[in-house]
LOTORVO-350418 format. One line per field, with one value per residue (C-alpha): x, y, z; residue number from 1; residue in three letters. Coordinates in steps of 0.05 Angstrom, whole numbers. Example, Ala and Ser with C-alpha at 12.3 -4.5 7.8 and 13.67 -1.06 7.14 Angstrom:
REM LOTORVO-350418
east c(246,273);
north c(-90,-21);
up c(156,143);
nr c(1,2);
rest c(ALA,SER);
This chain:
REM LOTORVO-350418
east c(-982,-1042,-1092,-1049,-995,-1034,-1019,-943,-958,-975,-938,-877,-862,-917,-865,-798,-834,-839,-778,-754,-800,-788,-713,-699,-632,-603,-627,-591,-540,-573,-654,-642,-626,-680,-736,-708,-704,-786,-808,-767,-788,-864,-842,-824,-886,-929,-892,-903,-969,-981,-949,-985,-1055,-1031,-1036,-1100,-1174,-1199,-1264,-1205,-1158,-1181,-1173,-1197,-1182,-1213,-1161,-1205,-1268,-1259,-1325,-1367,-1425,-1505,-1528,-1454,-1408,-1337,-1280,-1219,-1211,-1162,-1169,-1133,-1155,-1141,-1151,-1125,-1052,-1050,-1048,-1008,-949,-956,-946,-896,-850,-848,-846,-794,-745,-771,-742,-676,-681,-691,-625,-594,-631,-639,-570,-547,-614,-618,-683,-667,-688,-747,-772,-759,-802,-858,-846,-860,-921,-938,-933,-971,-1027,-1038,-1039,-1082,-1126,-1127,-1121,-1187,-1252,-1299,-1303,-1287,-1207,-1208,-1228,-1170,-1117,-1154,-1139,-1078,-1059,-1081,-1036,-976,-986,-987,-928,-893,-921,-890,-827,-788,-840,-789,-809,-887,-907,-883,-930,-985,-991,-988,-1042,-1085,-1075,-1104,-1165,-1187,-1180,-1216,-1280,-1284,-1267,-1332,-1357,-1333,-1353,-1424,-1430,-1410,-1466,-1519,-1500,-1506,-1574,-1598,-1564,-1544,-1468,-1404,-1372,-1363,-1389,-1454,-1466,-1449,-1499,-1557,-1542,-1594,-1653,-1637,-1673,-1645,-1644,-1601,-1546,-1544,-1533,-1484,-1451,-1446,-1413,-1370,-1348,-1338,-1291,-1256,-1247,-1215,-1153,-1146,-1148,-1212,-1253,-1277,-1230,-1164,-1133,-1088,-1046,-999,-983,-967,-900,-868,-849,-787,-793,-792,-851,-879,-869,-893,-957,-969,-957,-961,-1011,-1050,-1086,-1096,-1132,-1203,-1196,-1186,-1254,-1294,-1266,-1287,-1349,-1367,-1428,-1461,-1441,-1472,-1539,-1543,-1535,-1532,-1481,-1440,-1459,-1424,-1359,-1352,-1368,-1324,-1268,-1278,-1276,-1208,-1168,-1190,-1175,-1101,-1084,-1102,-1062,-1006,-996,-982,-935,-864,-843,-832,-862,-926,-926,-924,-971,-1022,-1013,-1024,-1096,-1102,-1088,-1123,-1180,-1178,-1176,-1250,-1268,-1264,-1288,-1350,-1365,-1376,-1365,-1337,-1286,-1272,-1213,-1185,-1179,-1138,-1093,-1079,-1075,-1012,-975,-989,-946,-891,-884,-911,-855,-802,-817,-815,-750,-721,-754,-714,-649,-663,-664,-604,-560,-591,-586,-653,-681,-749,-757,-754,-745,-679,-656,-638,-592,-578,-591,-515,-498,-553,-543,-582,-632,-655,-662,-707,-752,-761,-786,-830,-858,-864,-906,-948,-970,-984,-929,-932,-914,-900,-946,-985,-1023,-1030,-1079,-1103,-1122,-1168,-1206,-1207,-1239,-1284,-1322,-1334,-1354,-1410,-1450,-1490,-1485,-1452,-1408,-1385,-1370,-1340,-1295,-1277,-1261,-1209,-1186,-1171,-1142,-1094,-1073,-1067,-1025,-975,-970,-951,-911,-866,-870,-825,-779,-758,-756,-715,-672,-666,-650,-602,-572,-607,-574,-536,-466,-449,-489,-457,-500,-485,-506,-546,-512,-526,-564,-621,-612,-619,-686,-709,-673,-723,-781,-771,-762,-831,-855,-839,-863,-917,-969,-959,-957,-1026,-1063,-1032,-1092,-1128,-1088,-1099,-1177,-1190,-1149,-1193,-1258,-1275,-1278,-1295,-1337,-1328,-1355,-1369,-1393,-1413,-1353,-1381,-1325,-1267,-1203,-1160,-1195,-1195,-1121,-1110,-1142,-1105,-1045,-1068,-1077,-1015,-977,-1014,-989,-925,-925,-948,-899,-836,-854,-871,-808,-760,-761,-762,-725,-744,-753,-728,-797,-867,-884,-948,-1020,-1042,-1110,-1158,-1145,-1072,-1079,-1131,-1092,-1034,-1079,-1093,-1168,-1180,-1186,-1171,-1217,-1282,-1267,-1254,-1321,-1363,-1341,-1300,-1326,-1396,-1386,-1344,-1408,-1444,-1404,-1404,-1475,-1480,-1439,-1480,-1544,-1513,-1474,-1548,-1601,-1578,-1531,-1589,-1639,-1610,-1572,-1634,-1669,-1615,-1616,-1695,-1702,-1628,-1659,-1730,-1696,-1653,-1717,-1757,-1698,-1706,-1771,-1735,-1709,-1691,-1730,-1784,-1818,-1829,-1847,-1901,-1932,-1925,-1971,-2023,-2032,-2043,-2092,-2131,-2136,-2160,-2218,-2237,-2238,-2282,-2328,-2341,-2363,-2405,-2437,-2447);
north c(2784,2821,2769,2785,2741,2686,2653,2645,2592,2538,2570,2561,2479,2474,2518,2481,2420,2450,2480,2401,2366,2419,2414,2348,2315,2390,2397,2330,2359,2415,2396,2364,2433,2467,2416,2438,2507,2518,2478,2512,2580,2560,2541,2615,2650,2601,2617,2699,2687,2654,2713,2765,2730,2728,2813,2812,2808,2741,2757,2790,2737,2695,2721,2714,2728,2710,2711,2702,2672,2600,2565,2625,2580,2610,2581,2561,2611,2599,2632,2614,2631,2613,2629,2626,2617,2580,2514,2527,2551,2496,2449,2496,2495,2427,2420,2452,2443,2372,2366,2410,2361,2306,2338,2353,2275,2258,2282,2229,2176,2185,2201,2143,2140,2164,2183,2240,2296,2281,2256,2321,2341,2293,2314,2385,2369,2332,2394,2442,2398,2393,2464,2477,2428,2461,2531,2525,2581,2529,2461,2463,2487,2442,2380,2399,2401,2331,2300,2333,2297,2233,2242,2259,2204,2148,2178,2168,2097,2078,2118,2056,2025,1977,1939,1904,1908,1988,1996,1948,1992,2051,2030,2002,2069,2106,2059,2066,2133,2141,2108,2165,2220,2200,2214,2286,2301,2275,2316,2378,2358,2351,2412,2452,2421,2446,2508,2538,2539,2511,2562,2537,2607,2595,2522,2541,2602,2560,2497,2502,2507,2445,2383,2331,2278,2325,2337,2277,2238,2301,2289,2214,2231,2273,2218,2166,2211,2218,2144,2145,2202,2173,2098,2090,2025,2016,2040,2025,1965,2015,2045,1976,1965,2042,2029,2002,2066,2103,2106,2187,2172,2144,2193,2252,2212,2196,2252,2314,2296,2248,2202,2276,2301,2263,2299,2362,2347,2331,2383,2436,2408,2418,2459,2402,2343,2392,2387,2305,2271,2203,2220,2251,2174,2145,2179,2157,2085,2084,2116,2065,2011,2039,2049,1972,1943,1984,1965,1884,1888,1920,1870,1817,1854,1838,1894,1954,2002,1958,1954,2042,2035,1998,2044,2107,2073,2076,2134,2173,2125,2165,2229,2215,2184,2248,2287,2255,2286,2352,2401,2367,2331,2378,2416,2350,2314,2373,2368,2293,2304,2359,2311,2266,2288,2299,2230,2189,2221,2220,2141,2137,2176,2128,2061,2088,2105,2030,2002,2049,2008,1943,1940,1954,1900,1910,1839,1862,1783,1805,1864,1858,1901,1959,2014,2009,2006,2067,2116,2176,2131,2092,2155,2193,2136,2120,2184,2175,2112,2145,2192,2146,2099,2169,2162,2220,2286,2265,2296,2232,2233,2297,2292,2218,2226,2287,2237,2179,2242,2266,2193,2173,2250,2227,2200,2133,2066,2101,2143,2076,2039,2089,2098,2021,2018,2079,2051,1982,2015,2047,1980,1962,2013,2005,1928,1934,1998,1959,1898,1941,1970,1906,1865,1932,1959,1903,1826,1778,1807,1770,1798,1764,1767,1798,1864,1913,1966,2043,2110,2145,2217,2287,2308,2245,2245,2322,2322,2258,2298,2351,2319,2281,2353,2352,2290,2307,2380,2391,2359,2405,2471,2466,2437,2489,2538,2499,2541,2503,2494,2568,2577,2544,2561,2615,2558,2496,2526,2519,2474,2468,2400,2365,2320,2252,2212,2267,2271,2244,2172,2167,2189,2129,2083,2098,2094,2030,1995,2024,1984,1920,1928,1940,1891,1842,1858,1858,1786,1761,1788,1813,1750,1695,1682,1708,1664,1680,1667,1683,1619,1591,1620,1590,1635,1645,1730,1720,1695,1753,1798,1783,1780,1844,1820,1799,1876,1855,1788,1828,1888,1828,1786,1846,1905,1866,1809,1832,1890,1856,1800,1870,1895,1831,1825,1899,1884,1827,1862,1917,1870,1817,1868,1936,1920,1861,1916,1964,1916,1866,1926,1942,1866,1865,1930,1909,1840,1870,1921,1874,1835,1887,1907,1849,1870,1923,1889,1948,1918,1963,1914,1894,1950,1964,1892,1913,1979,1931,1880,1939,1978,1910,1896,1964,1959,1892,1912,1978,1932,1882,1940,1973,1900,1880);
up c(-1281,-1323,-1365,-1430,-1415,-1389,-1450,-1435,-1392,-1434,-1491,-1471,-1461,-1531,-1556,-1541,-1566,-1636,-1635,-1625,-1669,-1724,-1722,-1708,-1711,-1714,-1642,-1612,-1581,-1538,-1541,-1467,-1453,-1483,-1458,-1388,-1395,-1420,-1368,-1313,-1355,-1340,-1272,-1247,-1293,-1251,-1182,-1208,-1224,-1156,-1115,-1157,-1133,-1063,-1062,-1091,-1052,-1054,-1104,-1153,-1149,-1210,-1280,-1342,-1419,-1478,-1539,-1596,-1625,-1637,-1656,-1679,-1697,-1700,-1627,-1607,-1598,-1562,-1548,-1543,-1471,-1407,-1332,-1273,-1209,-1132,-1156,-1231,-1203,-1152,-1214,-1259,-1202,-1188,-1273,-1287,-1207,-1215,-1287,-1282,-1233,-1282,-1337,-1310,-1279,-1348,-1374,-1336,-1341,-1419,-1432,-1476,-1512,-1584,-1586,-1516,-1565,-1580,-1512,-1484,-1544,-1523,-1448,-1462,-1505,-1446,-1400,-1445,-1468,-1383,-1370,-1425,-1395,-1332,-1353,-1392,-1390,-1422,-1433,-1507,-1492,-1436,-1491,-1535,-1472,-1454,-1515,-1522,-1453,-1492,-1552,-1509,-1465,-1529,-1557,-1489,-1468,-1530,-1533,-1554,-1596,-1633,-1570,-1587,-1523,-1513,-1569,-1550,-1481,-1516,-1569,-1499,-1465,-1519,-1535,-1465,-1457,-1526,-1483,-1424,-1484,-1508,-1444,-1442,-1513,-1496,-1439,-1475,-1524,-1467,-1438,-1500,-1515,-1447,-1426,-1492,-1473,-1454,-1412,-1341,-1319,-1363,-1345,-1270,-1263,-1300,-1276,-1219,-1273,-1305,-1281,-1240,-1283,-1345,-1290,-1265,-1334,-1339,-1280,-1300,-1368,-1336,-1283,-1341,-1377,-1312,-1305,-1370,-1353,-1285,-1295,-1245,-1249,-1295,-1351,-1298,-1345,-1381,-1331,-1305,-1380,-1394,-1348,-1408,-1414,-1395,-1317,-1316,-1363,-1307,-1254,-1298,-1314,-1238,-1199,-1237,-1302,-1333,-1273,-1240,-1295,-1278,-1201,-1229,-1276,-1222,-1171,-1229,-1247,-1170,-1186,-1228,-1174,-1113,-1156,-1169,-1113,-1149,-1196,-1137,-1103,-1168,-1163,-1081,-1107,-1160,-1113,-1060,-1110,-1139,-1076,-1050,-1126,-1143,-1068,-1072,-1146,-1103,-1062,-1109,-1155,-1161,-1205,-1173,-1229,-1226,-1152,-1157,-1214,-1172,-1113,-1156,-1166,-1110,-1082,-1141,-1117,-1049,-1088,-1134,-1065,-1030,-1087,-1090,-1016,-1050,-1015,-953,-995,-1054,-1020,-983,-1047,-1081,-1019,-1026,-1092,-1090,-1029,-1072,-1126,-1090,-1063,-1120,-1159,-1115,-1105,-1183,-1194,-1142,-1170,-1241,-1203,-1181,-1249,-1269,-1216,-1229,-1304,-1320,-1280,-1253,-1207,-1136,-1113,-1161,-1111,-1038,-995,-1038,-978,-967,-1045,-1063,-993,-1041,-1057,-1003,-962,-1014,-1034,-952,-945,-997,-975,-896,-929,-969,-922,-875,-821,-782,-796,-867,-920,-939,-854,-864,-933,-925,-855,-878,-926,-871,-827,-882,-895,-826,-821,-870,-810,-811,-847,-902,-862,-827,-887,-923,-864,-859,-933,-928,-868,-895,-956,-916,-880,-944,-965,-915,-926,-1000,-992,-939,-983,-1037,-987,-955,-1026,-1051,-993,-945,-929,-973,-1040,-1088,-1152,-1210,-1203,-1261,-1233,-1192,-1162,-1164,-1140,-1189,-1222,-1188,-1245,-1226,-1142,-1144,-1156,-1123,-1058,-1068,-1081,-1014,-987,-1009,-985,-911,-909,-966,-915,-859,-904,-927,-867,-821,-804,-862,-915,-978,-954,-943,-1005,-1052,-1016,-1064,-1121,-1099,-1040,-963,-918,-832,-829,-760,-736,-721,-703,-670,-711,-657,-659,-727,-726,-679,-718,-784,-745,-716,-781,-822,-764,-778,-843,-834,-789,-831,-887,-836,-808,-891,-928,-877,-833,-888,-945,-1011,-1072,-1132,-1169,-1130,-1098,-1131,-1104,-1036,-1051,-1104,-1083,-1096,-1161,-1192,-1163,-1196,-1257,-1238,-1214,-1280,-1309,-1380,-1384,-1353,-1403,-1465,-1443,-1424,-1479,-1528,-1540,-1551,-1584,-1635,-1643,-1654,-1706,-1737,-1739,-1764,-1823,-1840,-1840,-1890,-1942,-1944,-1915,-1937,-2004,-2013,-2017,-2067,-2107,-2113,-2137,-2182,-2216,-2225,-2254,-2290,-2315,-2344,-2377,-2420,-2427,-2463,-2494,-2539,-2568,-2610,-2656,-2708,-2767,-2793,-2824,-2747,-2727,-2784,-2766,-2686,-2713,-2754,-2700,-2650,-2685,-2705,-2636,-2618,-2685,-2646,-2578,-2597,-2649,-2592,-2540,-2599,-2609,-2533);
nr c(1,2,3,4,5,6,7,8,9,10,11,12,13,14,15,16,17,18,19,20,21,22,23,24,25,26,27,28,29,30,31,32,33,34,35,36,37,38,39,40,41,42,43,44,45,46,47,48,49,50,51,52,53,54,55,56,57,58,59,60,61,62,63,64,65,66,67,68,69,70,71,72,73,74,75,76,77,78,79,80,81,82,83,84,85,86,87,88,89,90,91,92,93,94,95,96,97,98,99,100,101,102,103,104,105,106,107,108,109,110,111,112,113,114,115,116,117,118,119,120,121,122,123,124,125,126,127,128,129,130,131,132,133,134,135,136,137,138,139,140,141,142,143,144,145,146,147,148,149,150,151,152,153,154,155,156,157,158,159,160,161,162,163,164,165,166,167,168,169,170,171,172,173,174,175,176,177,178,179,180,181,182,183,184,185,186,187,188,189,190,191,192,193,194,195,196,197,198,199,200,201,202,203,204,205,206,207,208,209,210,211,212,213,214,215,216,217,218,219,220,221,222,223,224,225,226,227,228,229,230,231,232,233,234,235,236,237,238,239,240,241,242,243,244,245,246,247,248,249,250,251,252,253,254,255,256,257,258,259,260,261,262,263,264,265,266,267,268,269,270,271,272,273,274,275,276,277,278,279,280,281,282,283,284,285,286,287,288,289,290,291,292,293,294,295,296,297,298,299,300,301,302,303,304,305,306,307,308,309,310,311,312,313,314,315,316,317,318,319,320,321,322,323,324,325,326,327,328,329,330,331,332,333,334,335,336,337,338,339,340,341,342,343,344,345,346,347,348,349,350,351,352,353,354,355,356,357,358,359,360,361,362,363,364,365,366,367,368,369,370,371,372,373,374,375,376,377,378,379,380,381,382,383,384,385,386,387,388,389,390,391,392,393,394,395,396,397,398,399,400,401,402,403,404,405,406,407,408,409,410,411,412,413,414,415,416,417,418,419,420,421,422,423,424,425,426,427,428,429,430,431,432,433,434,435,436,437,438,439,440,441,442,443,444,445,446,447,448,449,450,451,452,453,454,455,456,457,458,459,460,461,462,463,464,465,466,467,468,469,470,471,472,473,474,475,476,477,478,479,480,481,482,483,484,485,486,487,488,489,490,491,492,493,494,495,496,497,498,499,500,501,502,503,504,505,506,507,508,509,510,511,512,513,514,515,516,517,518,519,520,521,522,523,524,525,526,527,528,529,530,531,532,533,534,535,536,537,538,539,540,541,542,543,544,545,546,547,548,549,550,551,552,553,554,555,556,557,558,559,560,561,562,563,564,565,566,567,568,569,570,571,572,573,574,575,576,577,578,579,580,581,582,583,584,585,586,587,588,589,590,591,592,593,594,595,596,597,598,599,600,601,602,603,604,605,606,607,608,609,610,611,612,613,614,615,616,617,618,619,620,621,622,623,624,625,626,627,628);
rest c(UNK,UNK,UNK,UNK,UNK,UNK,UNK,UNK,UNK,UNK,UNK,UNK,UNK,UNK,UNK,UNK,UNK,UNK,UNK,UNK,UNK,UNK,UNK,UNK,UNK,UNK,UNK,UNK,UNK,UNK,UNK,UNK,UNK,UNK,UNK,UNK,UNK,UNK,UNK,UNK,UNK,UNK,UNK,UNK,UNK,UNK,UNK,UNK,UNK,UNK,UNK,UNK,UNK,UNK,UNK,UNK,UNK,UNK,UNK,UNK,UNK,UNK,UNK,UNK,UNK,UNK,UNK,UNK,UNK,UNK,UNK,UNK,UNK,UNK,UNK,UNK,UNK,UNK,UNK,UNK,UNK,UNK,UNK,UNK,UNK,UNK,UNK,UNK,UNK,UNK,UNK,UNK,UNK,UNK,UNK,UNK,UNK,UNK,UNK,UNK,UNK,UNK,UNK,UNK,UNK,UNK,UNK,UNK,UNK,UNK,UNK,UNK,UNK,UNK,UNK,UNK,UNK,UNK,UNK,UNK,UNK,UNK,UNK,UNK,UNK,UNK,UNK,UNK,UNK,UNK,UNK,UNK,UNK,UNK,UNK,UNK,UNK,UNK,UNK,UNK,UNK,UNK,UNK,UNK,UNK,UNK,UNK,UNK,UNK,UNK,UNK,UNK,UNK,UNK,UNK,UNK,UNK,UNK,UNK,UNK,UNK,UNK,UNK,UNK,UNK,UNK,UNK,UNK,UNK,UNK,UNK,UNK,UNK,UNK,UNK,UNK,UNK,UNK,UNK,UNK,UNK,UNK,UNK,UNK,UNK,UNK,UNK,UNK,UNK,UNK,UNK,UNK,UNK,UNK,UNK,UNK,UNK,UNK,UNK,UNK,UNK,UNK,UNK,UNK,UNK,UNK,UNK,UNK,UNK,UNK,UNK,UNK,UNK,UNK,UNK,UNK,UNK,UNK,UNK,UNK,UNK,UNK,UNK,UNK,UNK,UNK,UNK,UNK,UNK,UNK,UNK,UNK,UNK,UNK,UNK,UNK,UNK,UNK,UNK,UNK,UNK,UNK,UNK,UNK,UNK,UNK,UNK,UNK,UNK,UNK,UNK,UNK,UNK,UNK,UNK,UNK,UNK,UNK,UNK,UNK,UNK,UNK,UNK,UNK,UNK,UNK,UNK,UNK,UNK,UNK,UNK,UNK,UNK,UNK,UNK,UNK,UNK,UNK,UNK,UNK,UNK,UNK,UNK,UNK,UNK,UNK,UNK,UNK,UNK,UNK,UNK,UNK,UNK,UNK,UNK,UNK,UNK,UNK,UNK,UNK,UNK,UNK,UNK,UNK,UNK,UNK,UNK,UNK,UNK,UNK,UNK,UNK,UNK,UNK,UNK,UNK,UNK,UNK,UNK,UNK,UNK,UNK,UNK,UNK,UNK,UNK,UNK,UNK,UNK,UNK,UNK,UNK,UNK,UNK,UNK,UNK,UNK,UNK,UNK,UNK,UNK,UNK,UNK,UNK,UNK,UNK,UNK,UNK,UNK,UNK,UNK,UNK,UNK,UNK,UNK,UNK,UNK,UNK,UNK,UNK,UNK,UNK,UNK,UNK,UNK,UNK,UNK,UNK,UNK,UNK,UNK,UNK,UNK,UNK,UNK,UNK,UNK,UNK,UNK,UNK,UNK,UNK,UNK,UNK,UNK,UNK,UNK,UNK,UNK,UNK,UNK,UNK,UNK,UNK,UNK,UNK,UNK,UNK,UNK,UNK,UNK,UNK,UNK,UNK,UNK,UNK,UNK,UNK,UNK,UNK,UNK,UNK,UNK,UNK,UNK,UNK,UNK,UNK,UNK,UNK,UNK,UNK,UNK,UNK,UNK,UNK,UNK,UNK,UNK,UNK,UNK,UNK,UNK,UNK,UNK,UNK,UNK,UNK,UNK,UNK,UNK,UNK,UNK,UNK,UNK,UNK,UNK,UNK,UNK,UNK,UNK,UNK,UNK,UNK,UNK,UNK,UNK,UNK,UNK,UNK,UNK,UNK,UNK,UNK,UNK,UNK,UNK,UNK,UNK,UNK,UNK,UNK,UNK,UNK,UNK,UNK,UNK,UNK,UNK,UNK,UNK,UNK,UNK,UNK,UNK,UNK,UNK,UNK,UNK,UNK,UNK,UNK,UNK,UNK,UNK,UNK,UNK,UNK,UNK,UNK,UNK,UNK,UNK,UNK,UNK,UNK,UNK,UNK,UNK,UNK,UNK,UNK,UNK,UNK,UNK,UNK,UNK,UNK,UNK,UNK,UNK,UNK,UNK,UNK,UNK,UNK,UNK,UNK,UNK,UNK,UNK,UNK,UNK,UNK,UNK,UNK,UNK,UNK,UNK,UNK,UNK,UNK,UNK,UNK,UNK,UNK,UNK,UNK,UNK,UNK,UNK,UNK,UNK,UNK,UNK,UNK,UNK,UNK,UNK,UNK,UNK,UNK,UNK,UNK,UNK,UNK,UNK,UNK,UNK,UNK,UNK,UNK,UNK,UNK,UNK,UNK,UNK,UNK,UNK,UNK,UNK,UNK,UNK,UNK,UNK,UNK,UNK,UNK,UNK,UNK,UNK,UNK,UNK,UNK,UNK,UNK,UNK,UNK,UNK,UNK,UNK,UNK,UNK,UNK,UNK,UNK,UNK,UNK,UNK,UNK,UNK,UNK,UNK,UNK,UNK,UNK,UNK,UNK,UNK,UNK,UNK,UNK,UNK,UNK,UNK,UNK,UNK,UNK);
């Protein structure tokens, strides 16, 4: 593949989604179709384009091409450019291979809806707003694939928006995200101001000359935006309401694009994080937050897309956490992040096929004993959740125990509490993860009786089969001689760190703690009986985390609630201080001039004795001075 069809890429899904949008109704009968075809089209041009960089030298496997001059400003100038490269191709496979089995799932599963056109419209807009995002040369094409991620993302939240709250979480979504899109477009603005571009090659190369305190509040921005995309604390309240959604919505925003957007930021912004050590401090905080607060809200969550929703946190959590290592942790994170999405959707696909037997129902106190009923399913979402909680030798140990390795690896205090938080997380992890399979696949049918559970269609377990494919063997493939780490060494940089706590304890320990977990889930909900309705709080934890830790009352009394006294108080001070101002001015000058106005009269008789009395005041003024 030569650098002038690098645009093909993205072009293709952007184009099926015109093609649907433009047409319309025309296109009902066959836009399924089409929706699956341009995103298995960008599928094999991204497999190609991977095989091609495989027979080139490492320094010539990334390339480059700049289409045409987008913002030729005096100062600014930027092209409309797109490269491909290790880390860029990782993410364009990962794109378009699962979005691809998501489409074709989607078939299925949106086969009685009216509206299937055009969410295989919305689903490719989805997929080419992404690789544009990650296909960008500069920061400017990577902004408009960022907000195009953003758009796609509302109009899929609320796909059926004749339902208030589809729309309310779409509406949500996009607000928050609106708050870390300010933080990308500020950065942009900072790093014009101080290195005269936006080109990652520019800002890269002079990055080093800046001072500490620029790339740090530019590594900052950078992180807030990143918070934003990938629903990290601060900005994490949209993502449990965006599952109002259709499920595949789900999957394709978990696994293969939105929440992996912010890694990808950081992971590419590497050059500015290796330079500010605080901001690079910020993004492990905020990732060790994340994982601890998406696990806890895991635990208490009784629907099954929440309870993935909550463990996507999570995990993305591990992902920032790792990235924030730098170089030690760039590579690792990238690795959890691929397994990642091939578990996370496989364990979506199978919580839809779920619903699809269960009438819709999303209560896992309402399921019970369907591993008999739902054979395909059961199978494919446990291996899934093996790999999640990091069972051994599916693909979740493989990538989670690298990060586990990596913070201990830190040395010190910090290395030691950085390794007890990703350690508990994991516990954690494996307690919720069980939690769902025992609720879903095991113990009493709990069901009502007028359901009766079935086997999804090919066209949905297909896929699900081979993203469990995925889940067991991904792992392995890219830790085996440390592939995928001396793969994207040319980009994110390499790294021979001292090992401070060998591999094999801190293997044992994981291990150690995912069977606490486990254990503790088996002995809660597989050796009692379930209630229909969560039994009420025994702990003050148990209830915020079913409040989701009180996400949406911090961001109402910290953000809301005074920025809307702000506003209020603005407004005031410009309808009496402002509008006062002018419009006092307005009424005096307004008021004299219709008092003077009445002094001309129009009578020139007035005006001849206005004349007399004037000059006979003058006569007496100059006869008095004469006198005096």
């Amino acid at each position: 593949m030569d650098t002038a069809t690098l645009w093909v890429l993205p072009a293709l899904p952007l184009a099926g989604a015109v093609v649907l949008l433009l047409i319309g109704r025309y296109s009902d009968k066959w836009g399924h179709l089409l929706g699956c075809a341009t995103a298995l089209a960008s599928f094999g041009f991204a497999v190609v384009a991977f095989f091609h960089m495989l027979d080139r030298a490492d320094a010539a496997r990334a390339i480059h091409k700049d289409f045409f001059s987008w913002v030729p400003v005096d100062g600014l100038q930027v092209d409309f450019s797109l490269q491909l490269d290790q880390l860029s191709v990782c993410f364009a496979l990962l794109i378009t291979g699962v979005g691809s089995l998501i489409h074709i799932y989607s078939v299925g599963y949106m086969n009685h809806d009216p509206g299937r056109r055009r969410f295989f419209a919305y689903l490719n807009l989805f997929l080419a707003a992404m690789l544009l995002l990650v296909l960008a040369d500069n920061y400017l094409v990577l902004y408009l694939g960022w907000e195009g991620v953003g758009l796609a993302s509302y109009l899929l939240i609320g796909f059926w928006y004749h339902k208030p709250t589809a729309a309310t979480a779409a509406k949500k979504a996009f607000v928050v995200n609106r708050v870390g899109d300010m933080g990308l477009a500020i950065a942009m603005f900072t790093m014009f101001a101080t290195f005269g571009s936006i080109d990652f090659g520019s800002v890269f190369a002079t990055a080093p000359q800046a001072g500490e305190g620029t790339l740090t509040a530019i590594g900052l921005l950078l992180l807030l935006a990143a918070c934003g995309k990938s629903a990290q604390v601060p900005l994490q309240s949209w993502l449990g309401d965006a599952m109002e959604g259709p499920t595949p919505v789900s999957a394709l925003i978990h696994a293969a694009t939105m929440v992996t957007a912010g890694v990808y930021l950081i992971a590419r912004s590497g050059p500015i994080f290796d330079l500010a050590p605080n901001a690079r401090l910020g993004v492990v905080l905020v990732g060790a937050v994340t994982l601890l607060f998406g696990a806890i809200v895991g635990c208490a969550k009784d629907d099954i897309k929440k309870a993935l929703a909550a463990s996507t946190m999570s995990q993305i959590g591990y992902m920032v956490l790792a990235a924030g290592l730098g170089p030690a942790g760039y590579a690792i994170a990238i690795m959890h992040l691929l397994t990642h999405g091939f578990f996370k959707a496989g364990l979506f696909l199978g919580a839809g096929s779920v619903m699809h037997a269960m009438d819709d129902e999303t209560d896992m106190r309402r399921y019970g004993g369907l591993r008999k009923l739902l054979p395909v399913t059961y199978v494919t979402f446990g291996l899934g959740y093996l790999a999640i909680i990091g069972v051994p030798p599916f693909a979740g140990f493989f990538s989670k125990d690298r990060i586990i390795e990596a913070a201990f690896n830190q040395g010190g205090a910090s290395g030691l509490a950085l390794g007890a938080v990703t350690l508990f997380g994991a516990g954690l992890t494996a307690f919720y993860m069980t939690r769902v399979m025992m609720l879903t696949f095991f113990g009493e049918r709990r069901w009502k009786p007028d359901t009766h559970p079935h086997e999804a269609p090919a066209v949905m377990t297909g896929p699900m089969i081979l993203l469990a494919i995925g889940s067991v063997a991904a792992g392995g493939l890219f830790v085996f001689g440390s592939s995928l780490q001396n793969w994207l060494e040319p980009v994110v940089g390499a790294h021979h760190g001292e090992e401070v706590v060998p591999a094999g304890v801190v293997t044992v320990l994981a291990l150690l703690v995912v069977a606490v977990g486990i254990g503790l889930a088996y002995n809660q909900f597989a050796q009692r009986e379930i209630p229909e309705t969560a039994p009420e709080a025994v702990s003050a934890l148990t209830i915020a985390a079913r409040k989701d830790l009180y996400g949406d009352a911090v961001n109402e009394g910290v953000f809301m609630r005074p920025g809307a006294y702000l506003t209020r108080s603005l407004v005031f001070l410009d309808n009496r201080g402002i509008d006062g101002i002018v419009n006092g001015t307005a009424a005096l000058i307004g008021g004299l001039s219709g008092r003077i106005r009445k002094v001309q009269s129009g009578f020139v008789r007035s005006y001849a004795l206005s004349m007399f009395t004037g000059a006979a005041l003058v006569a007496a003024a100059l006869l008095a001075v004469r006198l005096w």
